[in-house]
VMD Tcl script that draws the C-alpha trace (Angstrom):
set ca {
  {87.70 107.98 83.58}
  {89.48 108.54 86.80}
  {89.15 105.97 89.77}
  {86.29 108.19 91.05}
  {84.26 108.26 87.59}
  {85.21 104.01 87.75}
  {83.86 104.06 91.10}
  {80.50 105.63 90.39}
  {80.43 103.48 87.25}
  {80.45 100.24 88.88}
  {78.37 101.09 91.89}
  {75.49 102.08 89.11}
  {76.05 99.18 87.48}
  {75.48 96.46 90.51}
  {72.10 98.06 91.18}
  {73.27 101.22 92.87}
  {73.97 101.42 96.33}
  {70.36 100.25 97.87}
  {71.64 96.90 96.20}
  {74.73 96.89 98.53}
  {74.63 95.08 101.70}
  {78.27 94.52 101.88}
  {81.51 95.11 100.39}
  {85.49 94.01 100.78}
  {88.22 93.91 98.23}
  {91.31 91.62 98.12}
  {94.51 92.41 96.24}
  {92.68 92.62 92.75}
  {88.82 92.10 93.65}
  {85.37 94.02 94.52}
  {83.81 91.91 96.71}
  {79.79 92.93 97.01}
  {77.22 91.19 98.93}
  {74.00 92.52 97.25}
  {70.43 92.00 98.04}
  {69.35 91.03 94.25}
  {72.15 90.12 92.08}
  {69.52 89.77 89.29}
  {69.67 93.82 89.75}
  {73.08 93.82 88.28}
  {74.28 94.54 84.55}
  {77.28 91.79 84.36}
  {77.14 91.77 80.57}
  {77.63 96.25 80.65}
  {79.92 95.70 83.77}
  {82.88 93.34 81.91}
  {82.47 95.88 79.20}
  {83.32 98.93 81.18}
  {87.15 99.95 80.76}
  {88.77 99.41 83.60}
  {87.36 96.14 84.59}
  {89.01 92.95 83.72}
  {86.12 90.64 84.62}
  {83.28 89.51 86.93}
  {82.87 86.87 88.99}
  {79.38 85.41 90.86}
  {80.50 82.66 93.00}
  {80.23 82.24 96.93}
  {77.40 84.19 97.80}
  {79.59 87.42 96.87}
  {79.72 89.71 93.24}
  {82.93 90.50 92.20}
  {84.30 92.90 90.29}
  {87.75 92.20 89.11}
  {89.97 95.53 88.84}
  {93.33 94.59 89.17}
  {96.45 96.56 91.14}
  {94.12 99.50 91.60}
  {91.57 98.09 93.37}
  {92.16 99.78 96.43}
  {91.55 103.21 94.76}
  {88.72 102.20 93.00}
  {87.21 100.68 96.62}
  {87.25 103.76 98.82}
  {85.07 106.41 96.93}
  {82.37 103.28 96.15}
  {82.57 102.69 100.18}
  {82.19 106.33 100.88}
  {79.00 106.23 98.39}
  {77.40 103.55 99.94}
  {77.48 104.81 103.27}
  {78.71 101.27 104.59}
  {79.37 100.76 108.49}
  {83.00 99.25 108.81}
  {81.98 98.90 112.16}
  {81.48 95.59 114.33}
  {80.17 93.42 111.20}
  {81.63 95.16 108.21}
  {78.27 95.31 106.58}
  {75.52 97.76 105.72}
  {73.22 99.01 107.82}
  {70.49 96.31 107.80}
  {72.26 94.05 105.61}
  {69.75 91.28 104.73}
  {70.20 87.76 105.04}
  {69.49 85.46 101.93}
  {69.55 82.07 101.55}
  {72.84 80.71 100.14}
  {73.65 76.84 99.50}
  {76.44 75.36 102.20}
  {78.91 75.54 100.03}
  {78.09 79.11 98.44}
  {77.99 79.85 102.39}
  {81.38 78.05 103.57}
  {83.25 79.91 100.55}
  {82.02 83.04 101.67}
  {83.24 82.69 105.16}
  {86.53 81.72 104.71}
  {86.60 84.48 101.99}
  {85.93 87.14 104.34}
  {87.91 85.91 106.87}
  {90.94 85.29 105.25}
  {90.92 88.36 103.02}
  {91.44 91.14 105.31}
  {95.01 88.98 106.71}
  {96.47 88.62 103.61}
  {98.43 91.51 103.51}
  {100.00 90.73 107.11}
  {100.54 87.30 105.92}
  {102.32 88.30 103.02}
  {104.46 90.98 104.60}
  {105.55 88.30 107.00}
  {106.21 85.68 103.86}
  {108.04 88.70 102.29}
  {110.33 88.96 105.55}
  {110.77 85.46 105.60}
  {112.09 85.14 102.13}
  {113.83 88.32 102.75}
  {116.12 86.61 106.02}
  {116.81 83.73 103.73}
  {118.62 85.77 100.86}
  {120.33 87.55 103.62}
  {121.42 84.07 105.81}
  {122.24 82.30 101.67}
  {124.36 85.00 100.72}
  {126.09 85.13 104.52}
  {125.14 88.71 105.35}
  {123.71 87.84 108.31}
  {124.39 85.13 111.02}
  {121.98 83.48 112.68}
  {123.44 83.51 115.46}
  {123.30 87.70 115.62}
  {120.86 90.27 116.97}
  {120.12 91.26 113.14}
  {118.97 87.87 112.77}
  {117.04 87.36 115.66}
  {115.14 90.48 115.27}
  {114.14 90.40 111.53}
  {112.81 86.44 112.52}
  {110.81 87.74 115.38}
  {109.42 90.57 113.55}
  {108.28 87.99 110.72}
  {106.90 85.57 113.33}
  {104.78 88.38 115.11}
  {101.91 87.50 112.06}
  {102.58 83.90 112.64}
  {102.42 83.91 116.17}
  {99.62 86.06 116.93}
  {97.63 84.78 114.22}
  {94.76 84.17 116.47}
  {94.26 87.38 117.02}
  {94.54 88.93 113.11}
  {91.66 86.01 112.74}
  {89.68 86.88 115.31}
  {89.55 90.10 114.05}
  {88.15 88.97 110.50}
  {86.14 86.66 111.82}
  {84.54 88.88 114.03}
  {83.48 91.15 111.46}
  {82.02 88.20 108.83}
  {79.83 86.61 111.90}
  {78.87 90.00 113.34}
  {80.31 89.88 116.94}
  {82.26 92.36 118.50}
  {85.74 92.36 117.59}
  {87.42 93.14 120.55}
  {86.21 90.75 122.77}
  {87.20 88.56 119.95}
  {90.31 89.49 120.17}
  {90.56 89.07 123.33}
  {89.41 85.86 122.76}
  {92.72 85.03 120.45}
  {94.47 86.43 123.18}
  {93.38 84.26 126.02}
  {94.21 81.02 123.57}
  {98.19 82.83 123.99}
  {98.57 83.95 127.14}
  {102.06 83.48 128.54}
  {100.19 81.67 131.63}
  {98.42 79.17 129.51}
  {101.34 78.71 127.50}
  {103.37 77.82 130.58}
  {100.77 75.99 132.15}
  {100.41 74.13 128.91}
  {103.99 73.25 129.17}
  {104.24 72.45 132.90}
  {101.21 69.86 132.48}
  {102.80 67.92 129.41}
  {105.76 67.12 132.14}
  {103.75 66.20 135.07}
  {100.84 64.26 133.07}
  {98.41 66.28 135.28}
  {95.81 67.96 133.51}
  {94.91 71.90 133.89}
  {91.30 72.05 135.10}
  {88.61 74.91 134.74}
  {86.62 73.86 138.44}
  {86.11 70.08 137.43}
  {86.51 70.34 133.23}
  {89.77 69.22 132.07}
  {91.81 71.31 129.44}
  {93.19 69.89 126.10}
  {97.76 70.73 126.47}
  {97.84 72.27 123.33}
  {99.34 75.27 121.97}
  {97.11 77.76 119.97}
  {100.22 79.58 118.30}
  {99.95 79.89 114.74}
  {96.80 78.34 114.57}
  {93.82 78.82 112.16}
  {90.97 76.37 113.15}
  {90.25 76.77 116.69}
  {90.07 80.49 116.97}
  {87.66 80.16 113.77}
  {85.66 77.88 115.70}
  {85.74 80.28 118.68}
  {84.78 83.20 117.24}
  {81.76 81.69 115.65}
  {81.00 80.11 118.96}
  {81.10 84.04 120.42}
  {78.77 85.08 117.68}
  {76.03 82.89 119.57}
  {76.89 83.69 123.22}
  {76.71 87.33 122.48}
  {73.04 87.82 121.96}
  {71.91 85.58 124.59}
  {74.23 87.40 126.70}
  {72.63 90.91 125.77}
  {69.19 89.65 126.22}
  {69.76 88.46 129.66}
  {71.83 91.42 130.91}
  {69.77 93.42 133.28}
  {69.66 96.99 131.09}
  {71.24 99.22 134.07}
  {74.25 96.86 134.20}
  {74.30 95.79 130.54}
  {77.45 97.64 129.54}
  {78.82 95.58 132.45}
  {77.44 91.82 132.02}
  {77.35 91.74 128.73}
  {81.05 91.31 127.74}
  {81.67 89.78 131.49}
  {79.04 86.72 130.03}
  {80.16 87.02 126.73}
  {84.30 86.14 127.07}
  {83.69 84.21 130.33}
  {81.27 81.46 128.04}
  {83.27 81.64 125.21}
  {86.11 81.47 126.53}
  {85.77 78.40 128.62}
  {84.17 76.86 125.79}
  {87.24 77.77 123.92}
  {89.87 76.49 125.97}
  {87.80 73.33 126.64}
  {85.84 72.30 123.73}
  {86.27 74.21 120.64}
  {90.01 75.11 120.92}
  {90.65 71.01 121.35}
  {88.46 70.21 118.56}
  {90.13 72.43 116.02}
  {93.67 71.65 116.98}
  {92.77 67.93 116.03}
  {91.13 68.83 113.06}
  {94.09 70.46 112.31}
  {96.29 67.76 112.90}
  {94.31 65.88 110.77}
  {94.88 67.81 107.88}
  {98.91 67.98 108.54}
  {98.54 64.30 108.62}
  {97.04 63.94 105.38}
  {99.29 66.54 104.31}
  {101.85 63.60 105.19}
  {100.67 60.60 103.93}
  {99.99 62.42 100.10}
  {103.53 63.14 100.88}
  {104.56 59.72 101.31}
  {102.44 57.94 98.84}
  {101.51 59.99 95.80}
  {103.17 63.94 96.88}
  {102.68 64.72 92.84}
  {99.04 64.64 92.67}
  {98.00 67.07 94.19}
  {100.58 70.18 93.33}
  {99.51 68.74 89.80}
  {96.03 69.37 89.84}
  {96.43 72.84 91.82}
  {99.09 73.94 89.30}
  {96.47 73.10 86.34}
  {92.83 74.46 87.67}
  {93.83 76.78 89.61}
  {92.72 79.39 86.90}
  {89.35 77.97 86.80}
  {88.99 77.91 90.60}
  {90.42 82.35 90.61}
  {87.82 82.22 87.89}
  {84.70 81.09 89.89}
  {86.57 83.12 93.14}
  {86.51 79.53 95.15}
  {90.68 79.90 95.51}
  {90.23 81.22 98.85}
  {88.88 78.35 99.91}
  {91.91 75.99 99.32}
  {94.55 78.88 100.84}
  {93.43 78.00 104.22}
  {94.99 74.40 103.95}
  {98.43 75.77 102.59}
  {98.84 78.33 105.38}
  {97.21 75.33 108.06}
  {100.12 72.99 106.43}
  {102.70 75.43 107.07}
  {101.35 76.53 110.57}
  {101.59 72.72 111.58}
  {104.53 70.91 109.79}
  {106.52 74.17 109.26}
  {105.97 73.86 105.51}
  {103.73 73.42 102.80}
  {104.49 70.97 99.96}
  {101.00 70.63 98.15}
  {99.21 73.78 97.95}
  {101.52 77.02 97.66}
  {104.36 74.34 95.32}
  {101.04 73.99 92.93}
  {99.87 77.70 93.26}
  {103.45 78.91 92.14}
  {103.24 76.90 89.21}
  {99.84 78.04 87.96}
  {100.66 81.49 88.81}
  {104.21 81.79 86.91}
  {102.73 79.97 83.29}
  {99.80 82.25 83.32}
  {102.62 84.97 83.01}
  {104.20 82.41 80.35}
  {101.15 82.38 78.41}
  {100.42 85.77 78.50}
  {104.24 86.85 77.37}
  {103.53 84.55 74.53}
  {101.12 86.32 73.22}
  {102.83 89.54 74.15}
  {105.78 87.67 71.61}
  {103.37 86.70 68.91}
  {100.93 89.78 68.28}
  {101.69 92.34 66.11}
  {99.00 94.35 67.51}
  {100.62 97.07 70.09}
  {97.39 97.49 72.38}
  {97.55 93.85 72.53}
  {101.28 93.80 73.39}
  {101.38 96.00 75.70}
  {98.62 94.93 77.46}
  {99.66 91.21 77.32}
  {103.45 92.19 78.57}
  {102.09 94.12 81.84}
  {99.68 91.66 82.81}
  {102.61 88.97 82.00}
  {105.09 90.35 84.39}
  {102.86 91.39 86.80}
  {101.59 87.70 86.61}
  {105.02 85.85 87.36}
  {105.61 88.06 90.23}
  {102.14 86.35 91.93}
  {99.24 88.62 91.07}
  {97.05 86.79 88.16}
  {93.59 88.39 87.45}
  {95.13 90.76 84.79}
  {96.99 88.13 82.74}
  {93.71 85.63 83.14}
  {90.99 88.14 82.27}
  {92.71 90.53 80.22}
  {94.31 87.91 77.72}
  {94.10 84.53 78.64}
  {90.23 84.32 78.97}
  {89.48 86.72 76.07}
  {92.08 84.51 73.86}
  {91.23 80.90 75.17}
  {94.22 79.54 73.84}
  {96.98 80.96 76.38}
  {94.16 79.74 79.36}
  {94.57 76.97 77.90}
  {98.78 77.05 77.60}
  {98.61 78.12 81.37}
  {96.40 75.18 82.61}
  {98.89 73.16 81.08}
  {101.95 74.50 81.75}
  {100.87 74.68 85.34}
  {99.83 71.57 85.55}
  {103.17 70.04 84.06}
  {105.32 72.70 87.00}
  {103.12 71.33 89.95}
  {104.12 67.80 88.72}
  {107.32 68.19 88.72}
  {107.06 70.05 91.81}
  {105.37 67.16 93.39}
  {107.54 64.23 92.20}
  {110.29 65.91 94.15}
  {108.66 66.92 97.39}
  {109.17 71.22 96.86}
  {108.56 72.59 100.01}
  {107.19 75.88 100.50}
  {108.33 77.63 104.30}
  {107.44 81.35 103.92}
  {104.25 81.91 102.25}
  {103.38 85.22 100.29}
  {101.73 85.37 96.88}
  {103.10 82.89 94.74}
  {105.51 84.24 91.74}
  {108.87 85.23 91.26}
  {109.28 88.04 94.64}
  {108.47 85.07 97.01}
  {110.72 81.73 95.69}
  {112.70 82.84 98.61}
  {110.56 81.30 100.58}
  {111.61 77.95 99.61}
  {114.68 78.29 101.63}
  {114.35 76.54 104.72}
  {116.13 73.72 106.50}
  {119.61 73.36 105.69}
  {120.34 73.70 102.04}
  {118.76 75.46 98.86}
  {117.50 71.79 97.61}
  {114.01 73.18 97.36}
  {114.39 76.71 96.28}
  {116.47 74.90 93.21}
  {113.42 72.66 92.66}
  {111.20 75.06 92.57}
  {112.93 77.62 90.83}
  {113.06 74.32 88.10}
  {109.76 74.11 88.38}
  {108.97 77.54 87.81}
  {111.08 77.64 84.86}
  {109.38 74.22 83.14}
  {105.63 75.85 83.90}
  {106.76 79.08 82.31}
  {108.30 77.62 79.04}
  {105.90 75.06 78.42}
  {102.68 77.58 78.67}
  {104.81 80.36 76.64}
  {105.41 77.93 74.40}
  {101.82 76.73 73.63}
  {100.71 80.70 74.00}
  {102.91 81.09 71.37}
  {102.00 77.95 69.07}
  {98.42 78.50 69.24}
  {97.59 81.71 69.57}
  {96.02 83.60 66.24}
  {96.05 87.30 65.59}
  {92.84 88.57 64.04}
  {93.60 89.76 60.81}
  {94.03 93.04 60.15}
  {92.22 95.47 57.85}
  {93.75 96.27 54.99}
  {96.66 99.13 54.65}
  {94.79 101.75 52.77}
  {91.70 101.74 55.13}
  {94.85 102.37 57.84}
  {95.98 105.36 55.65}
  {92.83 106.96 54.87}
  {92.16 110.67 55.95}
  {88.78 112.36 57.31}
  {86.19 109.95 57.54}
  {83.37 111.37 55.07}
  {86.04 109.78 52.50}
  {86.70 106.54 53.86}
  {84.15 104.28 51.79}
  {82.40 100.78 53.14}
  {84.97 98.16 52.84}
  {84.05 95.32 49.85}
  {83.40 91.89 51.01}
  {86.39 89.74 51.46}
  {88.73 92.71 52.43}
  {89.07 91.30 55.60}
  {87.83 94.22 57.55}
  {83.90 94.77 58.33}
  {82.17 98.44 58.23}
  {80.85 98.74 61.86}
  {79.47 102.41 62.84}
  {80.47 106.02 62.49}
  {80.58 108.36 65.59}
  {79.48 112.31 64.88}
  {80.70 114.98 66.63}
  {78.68 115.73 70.16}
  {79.33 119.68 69.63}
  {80.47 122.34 67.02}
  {84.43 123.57 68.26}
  {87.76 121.90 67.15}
  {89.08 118.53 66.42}
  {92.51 117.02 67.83}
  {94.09 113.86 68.22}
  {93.65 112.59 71.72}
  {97.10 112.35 72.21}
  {97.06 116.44 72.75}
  {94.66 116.05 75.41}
  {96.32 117.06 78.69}
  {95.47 114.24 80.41}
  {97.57 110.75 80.63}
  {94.61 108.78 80.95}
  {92.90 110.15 77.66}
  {96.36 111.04 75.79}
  {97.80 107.69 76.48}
  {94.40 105.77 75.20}
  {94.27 104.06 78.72}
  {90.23 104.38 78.51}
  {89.92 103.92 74.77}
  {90.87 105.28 71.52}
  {88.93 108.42 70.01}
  {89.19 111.94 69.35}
  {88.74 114.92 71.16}
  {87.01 118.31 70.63}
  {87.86 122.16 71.95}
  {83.90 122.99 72.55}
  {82.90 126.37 71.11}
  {78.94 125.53 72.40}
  {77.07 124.65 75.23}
  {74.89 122.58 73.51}
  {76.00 118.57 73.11}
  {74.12 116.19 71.07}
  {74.15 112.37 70.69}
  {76.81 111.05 68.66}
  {75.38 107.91 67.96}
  {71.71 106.14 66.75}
  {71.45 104.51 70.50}
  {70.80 104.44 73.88}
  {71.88 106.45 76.81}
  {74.17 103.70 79.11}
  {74.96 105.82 82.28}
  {74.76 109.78 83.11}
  {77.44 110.55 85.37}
  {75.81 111.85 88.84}
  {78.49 114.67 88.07}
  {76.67 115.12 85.16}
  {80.50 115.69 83.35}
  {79.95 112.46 81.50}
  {77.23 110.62 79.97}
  {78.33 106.38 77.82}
  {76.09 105.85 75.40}
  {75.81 102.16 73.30}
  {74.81 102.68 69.57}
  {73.28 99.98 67.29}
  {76.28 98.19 66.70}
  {77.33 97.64 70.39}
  {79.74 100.72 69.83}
  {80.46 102.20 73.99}
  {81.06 105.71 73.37}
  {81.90 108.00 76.40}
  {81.03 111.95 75.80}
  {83.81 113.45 78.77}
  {83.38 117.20 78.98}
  {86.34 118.93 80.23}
  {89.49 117.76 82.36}
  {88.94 116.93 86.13}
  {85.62 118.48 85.69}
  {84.51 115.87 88.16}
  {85.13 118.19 91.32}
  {82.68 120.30 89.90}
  {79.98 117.98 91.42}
  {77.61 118.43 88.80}
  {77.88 122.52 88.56}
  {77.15 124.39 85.35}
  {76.02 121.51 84.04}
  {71.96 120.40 83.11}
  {71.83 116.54 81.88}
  {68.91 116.38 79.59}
  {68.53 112.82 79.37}
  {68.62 109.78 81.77}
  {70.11 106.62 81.38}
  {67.77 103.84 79.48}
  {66.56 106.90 77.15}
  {66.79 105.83 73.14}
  {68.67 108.96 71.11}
  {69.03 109.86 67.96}
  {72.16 111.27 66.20}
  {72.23 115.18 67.21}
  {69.55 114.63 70.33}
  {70.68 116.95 72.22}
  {71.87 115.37 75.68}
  {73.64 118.22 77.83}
  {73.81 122.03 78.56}
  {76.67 123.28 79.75}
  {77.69 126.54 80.82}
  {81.71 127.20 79.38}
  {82.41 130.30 80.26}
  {81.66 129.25 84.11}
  {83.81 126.15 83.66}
  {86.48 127.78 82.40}
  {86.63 130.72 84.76}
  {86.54 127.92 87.34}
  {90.07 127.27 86.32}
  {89.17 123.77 84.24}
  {90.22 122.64 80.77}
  {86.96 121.96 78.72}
  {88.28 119.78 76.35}
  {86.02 117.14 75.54}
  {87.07 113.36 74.96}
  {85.25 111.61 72.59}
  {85.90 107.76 73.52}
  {85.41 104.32 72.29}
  {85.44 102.41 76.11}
  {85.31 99.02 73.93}
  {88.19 100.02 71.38}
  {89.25 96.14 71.67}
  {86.01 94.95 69.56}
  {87.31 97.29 66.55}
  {90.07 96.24 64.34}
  {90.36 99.65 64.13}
  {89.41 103.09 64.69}
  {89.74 105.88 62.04}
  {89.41 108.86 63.49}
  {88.82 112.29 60.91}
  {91.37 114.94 60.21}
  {91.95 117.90 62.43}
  {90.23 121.08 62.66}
  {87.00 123.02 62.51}
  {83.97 120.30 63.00}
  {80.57 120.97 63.18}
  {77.80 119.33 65.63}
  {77.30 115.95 63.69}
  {79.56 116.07 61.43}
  {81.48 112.25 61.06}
  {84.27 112.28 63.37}
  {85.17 108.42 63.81}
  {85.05 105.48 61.50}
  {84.59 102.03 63.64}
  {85.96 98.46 61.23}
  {85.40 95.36 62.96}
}
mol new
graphics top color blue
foreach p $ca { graphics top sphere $p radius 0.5 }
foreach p [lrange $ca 0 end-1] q [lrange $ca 1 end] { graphics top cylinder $p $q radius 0.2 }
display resetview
């Protein structure tokens, strides 16, 4: 299943795209906003290969996906037709009633999301300058210097405007006058007024309203406030706006409002709410600075679980905006982020299963380095235990982070790329610390992963060396393995290995493990006693879930896809009940294969994990419903 097939998949799955008022992705997330989430199948959506999980929390569905989201993101936007235009919503997105909270989460969620990747390339840069300045390859005194700090400043500095430009799109305003907005709250002018009023104690007025002296560099609150403000203004101003002169009054109203609101009211109010939060940042600091890295470094899992992280970033990135550093949030984060790797290399260490291994090992790495949802919903959640390892090991980092004050200066996603961002000031005290810290989180959850974690046993070695399937028999009671299903063949032609299909995706097992079949027919039947899951809108493909909640995936041909559903007739629909040898699909060979495709066909198990193990039957001529696959829980 390629990213489009993945796409179509999903989109099907969360109630097609009438059900789709919305949709953003982060660096491992789907993010929907759908009219009736009821519409959705989460229970066939965390069983499709490909996703790692799903989450329902904050108003939003999402899908997790891992590194590939992106991919997977663009051909489900293209489907839905969506209008990434001033709100980043459907056309006619409708409103439904959310709790505060549900609400709140939400709104940070899609306003911080879209920044994230400037933020991090700016953390990256950061941490990048301080390996450079550590090792003395640079002086800070030099042009090099200078221009490498102002490059990583630019997201910093003019983070205003990146907001304004999310926040524009989550409360539906135009984002250029939002913008502009940000822009206003910089302005050389203001910022020299600014300055120029702090020395002569005379404050700037707007006619008779005085202006707060504060500087809206770096900030995150008041241009939030702003924006939102805007989103109000805006209408008003379009229904008073005589219609010849609209184009006109409109954004004249609009920015004029809003902006003195901004510089008087809203902009004031958020840069003490801000300080408010740096000075709480200050006293945990002084009185009890291990607390709260502790209890980040132990539930932040559960909190990526339920998708209500986003809602905590803010205050790390407010903390560093503010004080210049961050000691409670990010310090925490690092730590939860580095012994989910832990516990998932401990299991990678301890299984003797290599799916599991291998899976465990990527999702490990990728883990330590700062991106999580693989490692927590590809082993740690499916094991318990490791989640379990991780929580603790986290929590055990972020105290020793806390007891000694780690301060975090560049930002980025937590893990091993970014502890250069602990640099700052002028020694290496707290890049040491927290490269300690890193190091206790990781070997106390690998350690626990490795303690408690239990392989499943396996079946036993004859059932492993047994040939064709017709002659592997029920295994007795108490062998340790359970009989599950058998799959038949969809189609008379031959049968290979899948590892001789010319395809990665299907050789390498990526989707699931199976068999494949040369077609010599244009007839295909049911392989299973079940129900039709999905029919590709290709009509290439058609998943089908048998009686003992076997997924088995029918894939006609290689990168057949393109064809867009040519030369080939679907003769069922998805919710249909089959028999084995119901015949499901016509399609035309000879056309397919003059049109220059493969027509292979992949016979897959999409939920190989549930199956000890798979026995697939010998090679060569098969006939349509013949046994092709043995499934052994």
């Amino acid at each position: 299943m390629n990213y489009q097939e993945l796409g179509t998949r999903i989109l099907s799955l969360v109630g097609g795209k009438e059900n789709v008022t919305g949709l953003t992705h982060c660096a491992t997330r789907l993010r929907f906003n759908l009219k009736d989430e009821s519409k959705a199948q989460t229970g066939e959506l965390k069983k499709t290969m490909g996703v790692l999980g799903v989450v329902q929390s904050g108003g939003q569905y999402q899908v997790v996906i891992g590194n590939d989201v992106n991919h997977v993101y663009k051909p489900i936007l293209e489907a839905c037709g969506l209008n990434q235009g001033e709100n980043g919503a459907a056309s006619g997105e409708e409103k439904e009633k959310k709790s505060p909270g549900a609400r709140f989460i939400d709104t940070i969620t899609g306003i911080f999301t879209p920044i994230l990747p400037a933020i991090t390339a700016a953390g990256m840069l950061k941490a990048v300058l301080s390996l450079l300045v550590a090792f003395k390859l640079v002086d800070t005194a030099g042009d090099t210097y200078q221009v490498i700090n102002f490059m990583a400043d630019a997201a910093f500095y003019f983070l205003p405007i990146l907001l304004a430009s999310s926040a524009a799109k989550k409360f539906g305003c135009n984002p250029f006058l939002a913008m502009m907005l940000g822009g206003i709250l910089l302005h050389p002018n203001f910022v020299s007024m600014v300055a120029a009023s702090k020395e002569s104690g005379e404050a700037i007025r707007l006619f008779f309203i005085p202006i707060y002296n504060a500087g809206y560099s770096s900030s995150v609150i008041p241009i939030i406030l702003s924006v939102w403000f805007m989103s109000l203004v805006e209408p008003v101003a379009d229904r008073i706006s005589p219609k010849a002169i609209k184009f006109f009054t409109k954004p004249l109203i609009t920015v004029l409002v809003a902006g003195a609101a901004a510089l008087c009211v809203l902009g004031p109010v958020g840069y003490i709410v801000a300080s408010w939060i740096a000075d709480g940042v200050n006293l945990l600091n002084t009185y009890v600075s291990w607390l709260v890295p502790m209890m980040i470094g132990a539930i932040f899992p559960l909190l990526v679980m339920t998708g209500t992280h986003y809602g905590i970033i803010p205050i790390g990135i407010n903390n560093r905006m503010t004080t210049g550093f961050d000691s409670i949030i990010y310090p925490g984060n690092l730590a939860s982020n580095i012994a989910q790797g832990g516990a998932a290399l401990g299991v990678a260490a301890k299984s003797k299963a290599q799916d599991i291994r291998q899976l465990a090992s990527s999702a490990g790495i990728t883990a330590v380095c700062g991106i999580t949802e693989p490692a927590l919903y590809g082993i740690n959640m499916r094991f318990k235990t490791p989640l379990i390892s991780a929580c603790v090991g986290g929590g055990v980092g972020g105290l020793f982070m806390g007891l000694f004050s780690v301060k975090n200066y560049g930002g980025g996603s937590p893990g091993l790329m970014t502890l250069p961002g602990y640099i700052g000031g002028d020694s290496l005290r707290d890049l040491m610390f927290a490269c300690i810290g890193a190091a206790i989180a990781f070997a106390v959850s690998f350690a626990l992963s490795y303690i408690l974690y239990k392989e499943a046993k396996e079946e036993p070695e004859e059932e492993k060396k047994a040939g064709k399937p017709e002659a592997v028999e029920k295994p007795a009671e108490g062998d340790g393995a359970a009989f599950a299903a058998t799959v038949y063949a969809p189609v008379t032609g031959q049968l290979i290995p899948l590892s001789e299909v010319n395809d990665p995706t299907f050789a390498q097992e990526i989707l699931g493990k199976g068999a494949a079949i040369i077609p010599e027919e244009d007839t295909f039947v049911s392989p299973v006693k079940g129900r039709v899951q999905m029919v590709f809108d290709t009509k290439h493909a058609i998943a089908f879930t048998d009686e003992a909640g076997a997924e088995v995936l029918i894939h006609v041909g290689l990168d057949t896809v393109q064809l867009q559903g040519k030369h080939f007739e679907a003769l069922v629909k998805p919710g249909d009940l089959v028999e084995v040898g119901t015949p499901v699909l016509k399609v035309d060979l000879k056309a397919v294969k003059e049109a220059g495709y493969d027509t292979v066909t992949p016979v897959l198990i999409t939920n190989s994990m549930e199956f000890s193990n798979i026995i697939s039957g010998a090679e060569g001529e098969i006939r349509r419903t013949e046994s092709i696959m043995k499934l052994i829980r």
